[in-house]
C-alpha positions as CSV (number, residue, x, y, z in Angstrom):
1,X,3.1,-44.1,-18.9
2,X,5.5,-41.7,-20.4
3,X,8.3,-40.7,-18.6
4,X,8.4,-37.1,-17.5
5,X,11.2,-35.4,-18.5
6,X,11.1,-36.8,-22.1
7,X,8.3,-34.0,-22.5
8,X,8.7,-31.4,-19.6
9,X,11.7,-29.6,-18.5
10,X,12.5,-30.9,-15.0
11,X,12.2,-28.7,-12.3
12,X,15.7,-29.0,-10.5
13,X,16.4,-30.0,-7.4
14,X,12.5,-31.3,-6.1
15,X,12.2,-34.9,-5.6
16,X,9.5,-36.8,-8.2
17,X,6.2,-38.5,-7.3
18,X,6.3,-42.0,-7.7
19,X,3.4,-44.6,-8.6
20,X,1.0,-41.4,-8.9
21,X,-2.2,-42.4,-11.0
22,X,-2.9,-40.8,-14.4
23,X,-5.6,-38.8,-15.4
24,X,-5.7,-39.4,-19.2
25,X,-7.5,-36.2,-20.9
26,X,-9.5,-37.0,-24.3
27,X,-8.1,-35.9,-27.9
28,X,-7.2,-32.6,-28.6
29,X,-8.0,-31.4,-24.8
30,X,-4.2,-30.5,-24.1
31,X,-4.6,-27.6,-25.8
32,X,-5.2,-25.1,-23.5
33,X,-2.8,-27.1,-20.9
34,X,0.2,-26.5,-23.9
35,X,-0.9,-22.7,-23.5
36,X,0.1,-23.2,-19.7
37,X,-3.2,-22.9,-18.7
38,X,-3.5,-24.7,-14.9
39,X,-7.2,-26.0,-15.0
40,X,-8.4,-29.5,-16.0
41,X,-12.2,-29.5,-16.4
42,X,-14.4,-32.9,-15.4
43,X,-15.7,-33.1,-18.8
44,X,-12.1,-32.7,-20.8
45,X,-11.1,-36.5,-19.2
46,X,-11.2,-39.7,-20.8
47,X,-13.1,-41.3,-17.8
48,X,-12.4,-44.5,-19.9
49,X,-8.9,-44.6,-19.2
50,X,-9.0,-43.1,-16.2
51,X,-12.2,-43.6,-14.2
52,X,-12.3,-40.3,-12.1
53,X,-14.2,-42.3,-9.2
54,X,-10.7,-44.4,-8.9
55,X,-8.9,-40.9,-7.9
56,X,-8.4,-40.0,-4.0
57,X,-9.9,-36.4,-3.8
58,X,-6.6,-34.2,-3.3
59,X,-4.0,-36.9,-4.5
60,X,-1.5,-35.8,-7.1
61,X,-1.6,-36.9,-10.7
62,X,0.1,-37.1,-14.0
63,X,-1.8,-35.3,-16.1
64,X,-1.4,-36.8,-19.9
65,X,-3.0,-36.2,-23.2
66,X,-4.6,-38.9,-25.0
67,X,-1.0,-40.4,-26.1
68,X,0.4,-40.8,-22.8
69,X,2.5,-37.7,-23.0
70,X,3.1,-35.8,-19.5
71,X,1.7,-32.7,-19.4
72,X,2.4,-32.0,-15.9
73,X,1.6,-33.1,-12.1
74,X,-1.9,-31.5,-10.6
75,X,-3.8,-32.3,-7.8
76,X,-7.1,-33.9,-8.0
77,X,-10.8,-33.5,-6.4
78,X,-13.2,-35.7,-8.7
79,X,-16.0,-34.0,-7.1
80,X,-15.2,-30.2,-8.7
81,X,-16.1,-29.0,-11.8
82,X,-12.1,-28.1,-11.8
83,X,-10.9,-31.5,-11.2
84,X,-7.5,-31.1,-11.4
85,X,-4.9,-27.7,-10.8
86,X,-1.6,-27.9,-12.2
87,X,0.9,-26.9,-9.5
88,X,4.1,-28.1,-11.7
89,X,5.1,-29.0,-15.3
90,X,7.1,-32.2,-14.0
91,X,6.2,-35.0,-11.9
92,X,6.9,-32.4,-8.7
93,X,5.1,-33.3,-5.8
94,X,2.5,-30.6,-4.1
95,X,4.8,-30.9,-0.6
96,X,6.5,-28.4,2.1
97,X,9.4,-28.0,-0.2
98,X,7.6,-26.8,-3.2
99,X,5.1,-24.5,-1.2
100,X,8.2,-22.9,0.3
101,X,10.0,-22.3,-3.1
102,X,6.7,-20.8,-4.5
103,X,6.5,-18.4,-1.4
104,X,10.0,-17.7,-1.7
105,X,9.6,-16.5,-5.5
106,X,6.5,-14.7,-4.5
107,X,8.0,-12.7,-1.7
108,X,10.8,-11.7,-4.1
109,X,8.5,-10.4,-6.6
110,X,6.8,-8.3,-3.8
111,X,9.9,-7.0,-2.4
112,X,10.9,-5.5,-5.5
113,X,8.1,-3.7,-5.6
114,X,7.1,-2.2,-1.9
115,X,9.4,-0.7,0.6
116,X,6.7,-1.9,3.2
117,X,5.5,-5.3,3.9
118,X,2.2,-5.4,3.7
119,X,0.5,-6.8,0.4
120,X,-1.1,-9.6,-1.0
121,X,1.6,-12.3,-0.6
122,X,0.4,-15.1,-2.9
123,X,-1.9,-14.7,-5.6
124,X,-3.4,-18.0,-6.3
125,X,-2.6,-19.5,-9.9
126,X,-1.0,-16.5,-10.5
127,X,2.4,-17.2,-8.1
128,X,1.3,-20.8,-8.8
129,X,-0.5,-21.9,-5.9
130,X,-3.9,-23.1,-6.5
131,X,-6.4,-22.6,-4.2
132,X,-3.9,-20.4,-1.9
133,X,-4.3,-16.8,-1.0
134,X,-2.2,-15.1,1.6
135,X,-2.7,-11.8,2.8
136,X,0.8,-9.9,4.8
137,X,0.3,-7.3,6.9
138,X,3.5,-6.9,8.4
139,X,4.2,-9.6,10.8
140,X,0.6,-11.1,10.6
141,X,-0.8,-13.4,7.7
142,X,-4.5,-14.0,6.5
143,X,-5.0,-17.0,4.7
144,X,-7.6,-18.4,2.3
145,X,-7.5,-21.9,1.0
146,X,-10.0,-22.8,-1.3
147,X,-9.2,-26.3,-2.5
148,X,-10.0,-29.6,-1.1
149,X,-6.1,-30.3,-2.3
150,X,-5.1,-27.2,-0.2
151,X,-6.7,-27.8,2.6
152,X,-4.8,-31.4,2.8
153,X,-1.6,-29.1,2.9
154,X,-3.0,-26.6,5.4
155,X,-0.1,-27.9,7.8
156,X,2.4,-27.7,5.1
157,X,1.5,-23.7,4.3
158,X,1.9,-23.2,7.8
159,X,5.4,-25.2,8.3
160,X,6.7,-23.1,5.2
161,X,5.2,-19.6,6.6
162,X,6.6,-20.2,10.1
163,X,10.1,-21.0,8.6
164,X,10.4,-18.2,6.3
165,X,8.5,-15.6,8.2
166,X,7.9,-16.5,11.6
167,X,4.7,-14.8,11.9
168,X,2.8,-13.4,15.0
169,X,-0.4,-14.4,13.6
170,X,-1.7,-16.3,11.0
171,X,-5.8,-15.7,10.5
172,X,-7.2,-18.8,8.5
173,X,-10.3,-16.8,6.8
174,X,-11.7,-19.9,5.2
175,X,-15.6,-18.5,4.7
176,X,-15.0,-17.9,1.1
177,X,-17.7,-19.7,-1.0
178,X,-15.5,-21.1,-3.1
179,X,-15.0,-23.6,-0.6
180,X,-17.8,-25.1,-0.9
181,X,-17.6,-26.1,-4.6
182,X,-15.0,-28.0,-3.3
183,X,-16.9,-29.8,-1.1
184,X,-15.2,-28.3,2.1
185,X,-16.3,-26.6,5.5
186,X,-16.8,-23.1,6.5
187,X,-14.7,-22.0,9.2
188,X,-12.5,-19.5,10.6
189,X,-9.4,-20.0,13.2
190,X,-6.6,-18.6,13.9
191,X,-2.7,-19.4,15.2
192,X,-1.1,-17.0,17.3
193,X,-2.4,-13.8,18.9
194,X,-4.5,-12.1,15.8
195,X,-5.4,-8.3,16.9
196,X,-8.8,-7.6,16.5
197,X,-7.4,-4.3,13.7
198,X,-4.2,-3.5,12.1
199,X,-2.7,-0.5,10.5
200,X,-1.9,-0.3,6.7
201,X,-0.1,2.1,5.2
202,X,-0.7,3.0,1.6
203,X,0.1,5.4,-0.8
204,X,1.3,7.7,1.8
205,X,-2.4,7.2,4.3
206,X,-2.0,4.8,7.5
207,X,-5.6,2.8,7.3
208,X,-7.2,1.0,10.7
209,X,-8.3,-1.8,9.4
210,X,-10.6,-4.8,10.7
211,X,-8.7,-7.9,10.6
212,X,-10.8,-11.2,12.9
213,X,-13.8,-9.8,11.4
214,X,-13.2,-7.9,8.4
215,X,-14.6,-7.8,4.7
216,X,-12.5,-10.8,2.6
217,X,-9.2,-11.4,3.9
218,X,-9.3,-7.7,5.7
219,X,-8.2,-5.0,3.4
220,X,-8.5,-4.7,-0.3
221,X,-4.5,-4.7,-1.4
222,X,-6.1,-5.5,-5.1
223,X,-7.4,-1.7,-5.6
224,X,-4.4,0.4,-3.9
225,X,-3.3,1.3,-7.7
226,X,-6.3,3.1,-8.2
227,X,-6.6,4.5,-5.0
228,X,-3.6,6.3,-5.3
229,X,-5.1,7.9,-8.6
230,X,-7.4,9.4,-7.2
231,X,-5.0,12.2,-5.2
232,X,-3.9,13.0,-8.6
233,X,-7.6,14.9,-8.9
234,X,-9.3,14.9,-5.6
235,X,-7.9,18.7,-4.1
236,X,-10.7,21.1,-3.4
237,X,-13.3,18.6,-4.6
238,X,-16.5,17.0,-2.9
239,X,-16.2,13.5,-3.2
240,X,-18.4,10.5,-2.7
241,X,-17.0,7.3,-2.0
242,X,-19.8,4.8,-2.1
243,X,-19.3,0.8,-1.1
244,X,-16.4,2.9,0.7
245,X,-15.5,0.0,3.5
246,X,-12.7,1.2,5.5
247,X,-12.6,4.5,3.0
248,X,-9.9,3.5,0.9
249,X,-11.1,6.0,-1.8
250,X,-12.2,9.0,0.1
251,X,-9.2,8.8,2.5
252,X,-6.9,9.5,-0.6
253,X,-9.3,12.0,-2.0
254,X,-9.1,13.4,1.3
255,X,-4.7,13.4,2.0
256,X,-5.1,15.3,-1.3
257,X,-7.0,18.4,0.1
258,X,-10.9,17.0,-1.0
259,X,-12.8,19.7,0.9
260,X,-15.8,17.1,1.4
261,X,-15.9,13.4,1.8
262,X,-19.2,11.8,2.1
263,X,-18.9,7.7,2.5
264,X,-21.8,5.5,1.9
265,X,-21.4,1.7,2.9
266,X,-24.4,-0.7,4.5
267,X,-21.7,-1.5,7.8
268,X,-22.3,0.7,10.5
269,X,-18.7,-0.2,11.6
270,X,-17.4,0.1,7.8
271,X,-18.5,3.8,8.2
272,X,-17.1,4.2,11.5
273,X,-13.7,2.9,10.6
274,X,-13.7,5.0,7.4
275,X,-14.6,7.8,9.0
276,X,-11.7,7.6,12.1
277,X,-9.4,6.8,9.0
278,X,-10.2,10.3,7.0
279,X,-10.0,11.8,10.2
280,X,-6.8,10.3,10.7
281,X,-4.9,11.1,7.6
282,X,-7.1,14.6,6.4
283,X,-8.2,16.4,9.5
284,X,-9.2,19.9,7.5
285,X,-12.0,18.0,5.4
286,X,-15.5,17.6,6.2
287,X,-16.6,13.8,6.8
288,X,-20.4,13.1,6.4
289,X,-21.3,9.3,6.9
290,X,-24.5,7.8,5.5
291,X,-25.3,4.2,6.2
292,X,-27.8,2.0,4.2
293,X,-28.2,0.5,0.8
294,X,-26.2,1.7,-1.3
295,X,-28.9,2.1,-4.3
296,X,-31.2,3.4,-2.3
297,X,-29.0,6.0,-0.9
298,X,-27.7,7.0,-4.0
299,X,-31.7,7.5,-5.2
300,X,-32.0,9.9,-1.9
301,X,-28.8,11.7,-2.8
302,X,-30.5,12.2,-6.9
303,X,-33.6,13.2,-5.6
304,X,-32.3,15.6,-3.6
305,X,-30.5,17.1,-6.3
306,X,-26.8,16.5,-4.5
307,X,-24.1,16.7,-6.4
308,X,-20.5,15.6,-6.0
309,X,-17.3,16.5,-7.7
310,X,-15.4,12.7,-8.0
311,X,-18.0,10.3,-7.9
312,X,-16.4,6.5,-6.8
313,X,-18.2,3.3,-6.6
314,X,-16.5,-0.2,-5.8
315,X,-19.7,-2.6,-5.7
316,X,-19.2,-6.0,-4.3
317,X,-19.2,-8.7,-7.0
318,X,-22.5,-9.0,-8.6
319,X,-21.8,-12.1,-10.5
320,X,-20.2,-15.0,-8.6
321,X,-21.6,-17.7,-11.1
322,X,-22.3,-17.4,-15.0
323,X,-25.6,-18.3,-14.0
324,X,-26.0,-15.0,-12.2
325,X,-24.8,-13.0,-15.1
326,X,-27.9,-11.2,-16.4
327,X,-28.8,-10.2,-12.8
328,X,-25.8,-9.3,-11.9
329,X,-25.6,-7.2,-15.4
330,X,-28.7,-5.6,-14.7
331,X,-27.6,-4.4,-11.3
332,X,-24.1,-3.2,-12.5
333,X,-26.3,-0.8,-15.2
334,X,-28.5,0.4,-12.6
335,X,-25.9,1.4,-9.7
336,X,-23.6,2.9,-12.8
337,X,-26.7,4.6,-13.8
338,X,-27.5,6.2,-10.2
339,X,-23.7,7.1,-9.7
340,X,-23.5,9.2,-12.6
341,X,-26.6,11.5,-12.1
342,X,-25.0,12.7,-8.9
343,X,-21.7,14.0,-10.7
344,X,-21.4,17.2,-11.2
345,X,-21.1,19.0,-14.7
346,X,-16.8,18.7,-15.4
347,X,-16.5,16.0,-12.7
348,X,-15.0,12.7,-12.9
349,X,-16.4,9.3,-12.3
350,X,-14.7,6.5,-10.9
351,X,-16.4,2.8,-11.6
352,X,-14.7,-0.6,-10.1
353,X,-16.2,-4.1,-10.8
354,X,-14.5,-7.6,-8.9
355,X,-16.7,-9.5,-10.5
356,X,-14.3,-11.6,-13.1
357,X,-17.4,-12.7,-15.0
358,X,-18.2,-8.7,-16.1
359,X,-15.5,-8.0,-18.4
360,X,-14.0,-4.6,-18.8
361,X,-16.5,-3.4,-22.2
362,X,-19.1,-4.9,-20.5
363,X,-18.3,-2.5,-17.6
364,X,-17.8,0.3,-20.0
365,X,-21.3,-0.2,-21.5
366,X,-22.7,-0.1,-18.4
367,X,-21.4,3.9,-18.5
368,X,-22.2,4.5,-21.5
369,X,-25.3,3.5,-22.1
370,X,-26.1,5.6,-19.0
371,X,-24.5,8.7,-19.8
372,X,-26.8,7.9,-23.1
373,X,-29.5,7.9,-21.7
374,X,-29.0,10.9,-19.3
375,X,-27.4,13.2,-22.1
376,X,-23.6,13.3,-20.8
377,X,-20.7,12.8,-22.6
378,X,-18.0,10.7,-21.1
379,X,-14.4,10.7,-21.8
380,X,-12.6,7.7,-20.2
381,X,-9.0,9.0,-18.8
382,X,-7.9,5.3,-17.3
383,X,-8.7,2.1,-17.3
384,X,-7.2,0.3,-14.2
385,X,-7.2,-3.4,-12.6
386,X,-5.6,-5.2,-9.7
387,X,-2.3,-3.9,-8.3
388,X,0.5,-6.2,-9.2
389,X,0.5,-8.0,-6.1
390,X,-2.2,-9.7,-7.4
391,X,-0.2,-11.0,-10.7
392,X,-2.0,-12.3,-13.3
393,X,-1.2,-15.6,-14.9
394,X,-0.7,-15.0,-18.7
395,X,-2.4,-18.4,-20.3
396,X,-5.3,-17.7,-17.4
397,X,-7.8,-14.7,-17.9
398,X,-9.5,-16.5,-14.6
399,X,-6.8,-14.4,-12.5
400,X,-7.1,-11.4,-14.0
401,X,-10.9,-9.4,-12.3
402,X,-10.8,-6.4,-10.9
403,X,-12.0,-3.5,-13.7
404,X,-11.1,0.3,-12.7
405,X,-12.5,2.8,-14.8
406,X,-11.9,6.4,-14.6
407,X,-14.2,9.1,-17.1
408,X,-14.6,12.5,-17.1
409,X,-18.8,14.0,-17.0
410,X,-19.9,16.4,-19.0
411,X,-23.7,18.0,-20.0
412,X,-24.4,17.9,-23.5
């Protein structure tokens, strides 16, 4: 086996592995790994050399190309699709020391960028930690792991966010589905005393939020970007917020002067929380509350002929899996579809997609082909994504997801 550091920079200061095994990828499949792409697909190894049955499931590896050359240490389930995640570019172990140094770097970034702590902490591959994602609220934590290598280090997260944090709470939200690619449990637990809500502060609103039992890890740090656009246009306006959750959008249209917000979510409590948090933060405008389906409320609203000023919908990911993409496609066109014959001739029509498999023209199409078909004319004044908390790895489009699109309505 090659040594190391005769192709990688050493990473200074971190003890090696030693004896690790090596998972040997075929000819010309380092490619994307030179890029400094993370990911090692099943079918890019040379099961030859290096019989992926012969791997313990969460072990660390030297990842090589077909030479023998190092490409880096990853951690390895030979069950996945993904069956190996770079975590370093040297023969690094995945330990306490190198989960602290990552979280150390990622508070950093996160410091320099809000006064207030309380933002998504780690990002995944993009603060490079695979298969970690830790929500901060102040002095409480939500974490996901979604990795069977992860989960091995569940103690080791913890050890590294009691000693550079030394939380109140720390909520393990591990019901993602995710997890179960990886072969691993569904569960939820918690360490410490973890309040049943917590206040957020953003862009100048204070949100209640659910934490034991809210939507994903509890609040939605990912869209506060393009929540605070919409104070820049809400004043005077009626607004519909639809998919609204706690009412991120509406309680910004709302601190801006909205005269009318109307939220539309399927979660009786959603709508109650929303609805407390408008109050909260916009006492002089009008709250209406409509709970159901959000396509078929939207129908009820068109065939009543309502109209709104600011139109926002923030669907929850339609496609989770490529093979759900012409479904999911299909039901992105028709909720764009509904949205826009309730905006009002002048107004403006906010559109968000999570779902990383919809890219951002796809998205736009959606719109378009709408306003098409419905004789508008659409100007699109920004295009928006995840808040920088959520960094994006630049060799890994995987990280980057969340679409925000922004267009102005007008009759033809």
């Amino acid at each position: 086996m090659a040594r190391a550091d005769s192709f990688r920079p050493q990473e200074q200061g971190y003890k090696r592995v030693t004896n690790c095994q090596q998972l040997r990828l075929k000819k010309g499949e380092e490619r994307r790994l030179n890029m400094g792409h993370l990911w090692v697909f099943s079918n890019e190894v040379d099961v030859k050399a290096s019989p992926l049955a012969d791997l313990e499931p969460g072990s660390e590896v030297a990842v090589t190309d077909y030479r023998g050359n190092i490409l880096g240490c990853a951690t390895v389930n030979p069950q996945s699709l993904i069956c190996a995640r770079l975590h370093a570019r040297s023969l690094v172990p995945l330990d306490e020391e190198l989960i602290a140094k990552r979280l150390g770097n990622a508070l950093a970034l996160r410091e320099s960028l809000f006064d207030k702590p309380f933002y998504r902490l780690v990002h995944a591959e993009g603060d490079f930690l695979p298969g970690l994602v830790v929500d901060r609220f102040g002095s409480h934590f939500t974490v996901q792991v979604t990795t069977l290598a992860m989960e091995k280090r569940r103690d080791a997260v913890k050890s590294a966010l009691e000693s550079i944090f030394a939380p109140t709470s720390i909520l393990w939200d591990n019901t993602v589905a995710l997890r179960a690619l990886e072969g691993l449990e569904l569960f939820r637990t918690e360490d410490g005393a973890c309040p049943e809500t917590l206040e957020v502060p953003e862009n100048d609103c204070v949100f209640s939020v659910f934490m034991k039992e809210g939507q994903k890890t509890g609040w939605y740090y990912d869209q506060r970007p393009n929540r605070a656009l919409m104070q820049h246009f809400a004043k005077g306006k009626r607004v519909l917020d639809a998919f609204c959750y706690a009412g991120g959008f509406g309680v910004n249209a709302g601190l801006a002067g909205a005269r009318e917000v109307v939220f539309c979510d399927a979660s009786k409590k959603a709508l109650a929380m929303a609805k407390d948090n408008l109050h909260r933060n916009a006492k002089g405008t009008s709250c209406t509350c409509l709970e159901g389906d959000a396509f078929e409320t939207l129908k009820s609203l068109k065939d009543r002929g309502e109209r709104f000023d600011i139109v926002s919908i923030d669907p929850p990911a339609f496609i989770k899996r490529r093979k759900d993409h012409k479904e999911g496609l299909t039901a992105y066109r028709r909720i764009n579809a509904l949205a826009l014959t309730l905006v009002a001739d002048g107004g403006l029509f906010f559109t968000s997609s999570c779902s990383q498999l919809l890219c951002a023209d796809e998205l736009k199409s959606c719109a378009s082909h709408a306003a098409a078909r419905h004789g508008l004319h659409l100007r699109l004044l920004h295009q928006g994504f995840q808040g920088p908390d959520h960094p994006v790895h630049c060799a890994m489009p995987e990280t980057a997801y969340l679409k925000c699109l922004v267009y102005s309505c007008n009759k033809l």
